[in-house]
N, C-alpha and C positions, 0 to 999 in steps of 0.2 A: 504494500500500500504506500503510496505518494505520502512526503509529509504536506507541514502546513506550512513551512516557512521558505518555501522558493527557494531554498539549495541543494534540489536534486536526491536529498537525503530520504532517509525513510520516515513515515512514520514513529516509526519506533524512540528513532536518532533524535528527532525533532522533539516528541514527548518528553524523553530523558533529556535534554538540555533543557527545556524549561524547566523539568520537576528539577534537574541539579541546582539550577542558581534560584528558584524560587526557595526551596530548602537552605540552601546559603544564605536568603539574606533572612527566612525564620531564623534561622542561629542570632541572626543580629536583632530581630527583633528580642529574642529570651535573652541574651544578655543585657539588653536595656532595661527588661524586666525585672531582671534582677537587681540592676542598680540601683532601681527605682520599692525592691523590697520587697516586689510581687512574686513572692517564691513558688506561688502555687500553679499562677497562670505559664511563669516561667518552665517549673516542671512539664507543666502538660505541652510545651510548646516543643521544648525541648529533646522529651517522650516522642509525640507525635512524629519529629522528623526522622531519629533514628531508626521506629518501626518501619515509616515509609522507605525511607530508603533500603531498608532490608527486602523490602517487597520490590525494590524496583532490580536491587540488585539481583536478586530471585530470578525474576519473572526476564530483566531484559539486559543487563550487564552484562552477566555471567553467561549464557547465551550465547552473546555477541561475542563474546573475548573468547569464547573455549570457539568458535565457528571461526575468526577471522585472525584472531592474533596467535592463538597458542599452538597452531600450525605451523608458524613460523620463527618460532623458537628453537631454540637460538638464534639459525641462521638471520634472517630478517632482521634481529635488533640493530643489526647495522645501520638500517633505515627510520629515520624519522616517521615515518609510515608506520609503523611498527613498533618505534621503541617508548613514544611519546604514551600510546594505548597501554603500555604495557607497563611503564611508570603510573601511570594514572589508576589502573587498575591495584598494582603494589600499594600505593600509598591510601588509596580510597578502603582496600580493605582494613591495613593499619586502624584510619580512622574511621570504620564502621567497629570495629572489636572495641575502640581506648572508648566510644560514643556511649556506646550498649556497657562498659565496664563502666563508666561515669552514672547511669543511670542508675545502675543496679544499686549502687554505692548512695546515693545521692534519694533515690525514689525506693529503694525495700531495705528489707532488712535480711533478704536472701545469702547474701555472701557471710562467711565466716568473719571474726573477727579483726583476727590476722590478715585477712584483704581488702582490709578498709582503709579509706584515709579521710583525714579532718579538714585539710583545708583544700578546699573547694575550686578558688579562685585559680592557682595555678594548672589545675587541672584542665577545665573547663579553655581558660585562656589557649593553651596548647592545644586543643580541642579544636576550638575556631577559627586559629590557625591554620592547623592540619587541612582543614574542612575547603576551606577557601585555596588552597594549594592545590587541593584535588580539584576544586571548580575551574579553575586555571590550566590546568593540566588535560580536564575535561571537555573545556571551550578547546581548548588548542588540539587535540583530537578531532574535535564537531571539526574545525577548520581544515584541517589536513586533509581529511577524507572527503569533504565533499563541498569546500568553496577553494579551496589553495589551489591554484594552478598548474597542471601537471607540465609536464616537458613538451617541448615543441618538439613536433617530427622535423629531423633534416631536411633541408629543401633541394633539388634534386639540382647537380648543376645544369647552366644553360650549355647549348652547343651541343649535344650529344647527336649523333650523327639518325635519322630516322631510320626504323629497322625497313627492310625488305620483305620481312611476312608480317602477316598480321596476328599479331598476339590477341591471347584470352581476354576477354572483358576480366577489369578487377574492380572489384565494389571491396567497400572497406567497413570494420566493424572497431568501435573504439571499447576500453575495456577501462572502467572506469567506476569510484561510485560503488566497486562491490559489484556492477551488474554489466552487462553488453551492451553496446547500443550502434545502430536498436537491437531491440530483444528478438524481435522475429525479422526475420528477411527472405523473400521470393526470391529466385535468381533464376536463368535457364541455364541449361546442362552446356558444360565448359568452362563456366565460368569460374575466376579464380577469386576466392574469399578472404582478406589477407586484416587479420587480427593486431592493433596494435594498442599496445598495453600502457596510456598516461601514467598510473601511480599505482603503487604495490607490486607484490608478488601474482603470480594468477597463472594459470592454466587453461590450455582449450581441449578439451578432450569429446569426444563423441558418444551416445549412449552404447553403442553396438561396437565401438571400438574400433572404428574403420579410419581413427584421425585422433594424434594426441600429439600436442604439443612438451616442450621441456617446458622447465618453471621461467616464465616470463617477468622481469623487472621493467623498472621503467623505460619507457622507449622500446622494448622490446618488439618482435614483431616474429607473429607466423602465417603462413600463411598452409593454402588446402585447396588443389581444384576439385570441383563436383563435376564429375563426368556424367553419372549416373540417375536419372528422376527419381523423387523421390522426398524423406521427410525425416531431417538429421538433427535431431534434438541433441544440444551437447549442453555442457556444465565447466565450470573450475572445481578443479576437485579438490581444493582448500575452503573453498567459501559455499561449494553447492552441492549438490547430487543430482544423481538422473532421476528421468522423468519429470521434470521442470523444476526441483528444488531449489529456492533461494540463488544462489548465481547461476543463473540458467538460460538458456537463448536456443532459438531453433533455424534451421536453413530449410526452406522448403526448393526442391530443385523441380525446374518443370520442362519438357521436354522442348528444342532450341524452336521450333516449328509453330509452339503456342504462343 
């Protein structure tokens, strides 16, 4: 599903950046609460964000990061693509454990005695800190993936002498975003399909196995002619599976005469 904020992003990506910095500035609201002596509305505010975020971590974090980043672990942390997600994910977990350890501390009487502590402020202080680190870190992820600007393809030089046969049509598919584009594409039979990969790692591989690319980086490029009519669902087999899963695209080929 399409998000709502016009950067190509998902759904999903778009909900979790709002609920992240919405949740960030709740923190700043409970801490004014608290200065101000409202310990109670502070608790619940405070309460409130950590559960939510456990829920979104649940439902859409964890997800994403085991489907898109922890594929390319190690390898990949080389890339900013990669490593920023992958930071963001480390420290966000940190601070959901110290978040949910502050509460318990603070709002029950659940923990033993021996893992308590009294004062409060310093705790809490590192807390919002943390907190705001990861939104940072967060934003800077939402950017990378799907407003930052990936690599320009080389421009071919001029002069090159015109061939004497006539070559294959080539239509071109960008690989971007986590997804293809476009997703679906008609062609007629000979023509050549030639995949080039803006930003991350990714793969083109075919459902039936008649076409697999190596692991592509950025700029990267493969290509694949379709000699044959016919209906060639492929995937990245980091981010999708067959049968249309999550990064998923189709080549319908149709005979040269149609």
């Amino acid at each position: 599903m399409n998000g709502f904020l016009g950067t190509g992003a998902t759904f999903r990506a778009d909900l979790n950046l709002v609920v992240q910095v919405s949740m960030g500035l709740a923190l700043l609201v409970g801490m004014l609460l608290a200065k101000r002596k409202q310990f109670r509305a502070h608790k619940y505010v405070q309460s409130s964000v950590m559960i939510l975020n456990l829920v979104m971590i649940l439902l859409i974090m964890a997800p994403s990061f085991h489907k898109q980043v922890q594929p390319q672990v190690p390898g990949g942390l080389r890339e900013a693509f990669y490593l920023v997600p992958y930071v963001h994910a480390a420290l966000g977990t940190i601070a959901e454990v110290l978040g949910l350890y502050i509460v318990l501390v603070a709002a029950t009487k659940i923990l033993p005695f021996q893992l308590r502590f009294k004062r409060y402020k310093p705790w809490m202080r590192t807390e919002l800190a943390l907190w705001w680190l990861v939104v940072l870190f967060g934003v800077s992820t939402y950017y990378i993936w799907y407003i930052g600007a990936g690599p320009k393809a080389p421009m071919s030089k001029p002069g090159a002498p015109a061939s004497s046969t006539v070559a294959p049509e080539k239509v071109s598919v960008k690989i971007t975003n986590f997804q293809f584009e476009p997703k679906e594409l008609t062609i007629k039979a000979g023509t050549i399909v030639e995949w080039t990969d803006e930003r991350g790692r990714h793969t083109v591989e075919a459902d039936d196995g008649s076409f697999k690319s190596d692991t592509l980086t950025a700029d990267g490029k493969f290509e694949h002619k379709f000699d044959t009519p016919g209906v060639y669902p492929y995937y990245c087999s980091f981010h999708g599976e067959k049968h249309g899963t999550d990064m998923a695209g189709v080549i319908t080929v149709k005979p040269r005469d149609q």
